[in-house]
C-alpha positions in Angstrom: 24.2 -30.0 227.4 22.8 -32.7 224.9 26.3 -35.0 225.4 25.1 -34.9 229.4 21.9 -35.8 228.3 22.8 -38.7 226.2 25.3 -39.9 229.3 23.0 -39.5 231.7 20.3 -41.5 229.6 23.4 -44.0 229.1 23.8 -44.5 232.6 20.0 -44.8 233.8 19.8 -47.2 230.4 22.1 -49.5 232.3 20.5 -49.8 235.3 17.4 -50.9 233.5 15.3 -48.0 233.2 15.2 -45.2 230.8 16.1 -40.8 232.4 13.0 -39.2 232.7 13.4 -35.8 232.0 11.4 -33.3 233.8 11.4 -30.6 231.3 10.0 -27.2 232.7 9.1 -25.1 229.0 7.7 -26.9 225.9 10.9 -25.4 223.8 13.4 -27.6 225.6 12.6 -30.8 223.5 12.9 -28.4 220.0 17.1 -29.4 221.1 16.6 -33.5 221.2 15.1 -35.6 218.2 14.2 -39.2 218.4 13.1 -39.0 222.4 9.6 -40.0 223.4 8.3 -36.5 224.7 5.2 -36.9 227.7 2.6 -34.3 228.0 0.6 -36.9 230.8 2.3 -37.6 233.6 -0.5 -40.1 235.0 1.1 -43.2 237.0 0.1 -45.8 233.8 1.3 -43.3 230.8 5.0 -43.1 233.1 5.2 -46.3 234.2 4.6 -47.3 230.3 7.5 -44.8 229.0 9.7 -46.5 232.3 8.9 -50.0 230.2 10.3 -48.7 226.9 14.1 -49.4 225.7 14.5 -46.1 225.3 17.5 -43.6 227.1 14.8 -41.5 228.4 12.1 -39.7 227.9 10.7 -36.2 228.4 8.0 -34.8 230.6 7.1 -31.6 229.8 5.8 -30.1 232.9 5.1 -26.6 231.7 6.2 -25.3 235.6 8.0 -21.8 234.1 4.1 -21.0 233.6 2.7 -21.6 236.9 2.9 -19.7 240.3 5.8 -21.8 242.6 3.4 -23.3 244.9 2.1 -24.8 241.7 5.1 -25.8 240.4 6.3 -27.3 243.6 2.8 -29.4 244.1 2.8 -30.5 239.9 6.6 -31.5 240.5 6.1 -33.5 243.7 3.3 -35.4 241.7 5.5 -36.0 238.7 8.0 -37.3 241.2 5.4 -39.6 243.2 3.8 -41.0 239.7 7.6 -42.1 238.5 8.2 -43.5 241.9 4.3 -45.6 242.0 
């Protein structure tokens, strides 16, 4: 899992911008070290992490804890704030 990780953030690297990760639980970045790890997923705080020469970053979006409506609705913002 972390050598697809560290591809992936290879690949999106390249193409100028660092993966953003959308992590669902908080334990999921206890398996990475020396990633940038997001608890703010407002438009300037992504678009900063997008700016850094990084492989990605983590977003920890916490969705395992809400109801699927909720997760849907925080995802599609997530999605919308990395796309602004």
């Amino acid at each position: 899992e972390r050598a697809v990780l560290l591809r992936c953030g290879m690949l999106a690297a390249r193409r100028g911008a660092p993966l953003a990760v959308i992590d669902d639980d908080p334990t999921g970045t206890q398996t990475v070290h020396s990633v940038p790890v997001l608890a703010d997923w407002s438009v300037e705080v992504l678009q900063a992490a997008l700016a850094e020469d990084v492989p990605c970053f983590y977003v920890l979006a916490n969705t395992r804890a809400l109801t699927t409506a909720a997760a849907v609705e925080r995802a599609s913002q997530i999605g919308a704030n990395l796309r602004a």
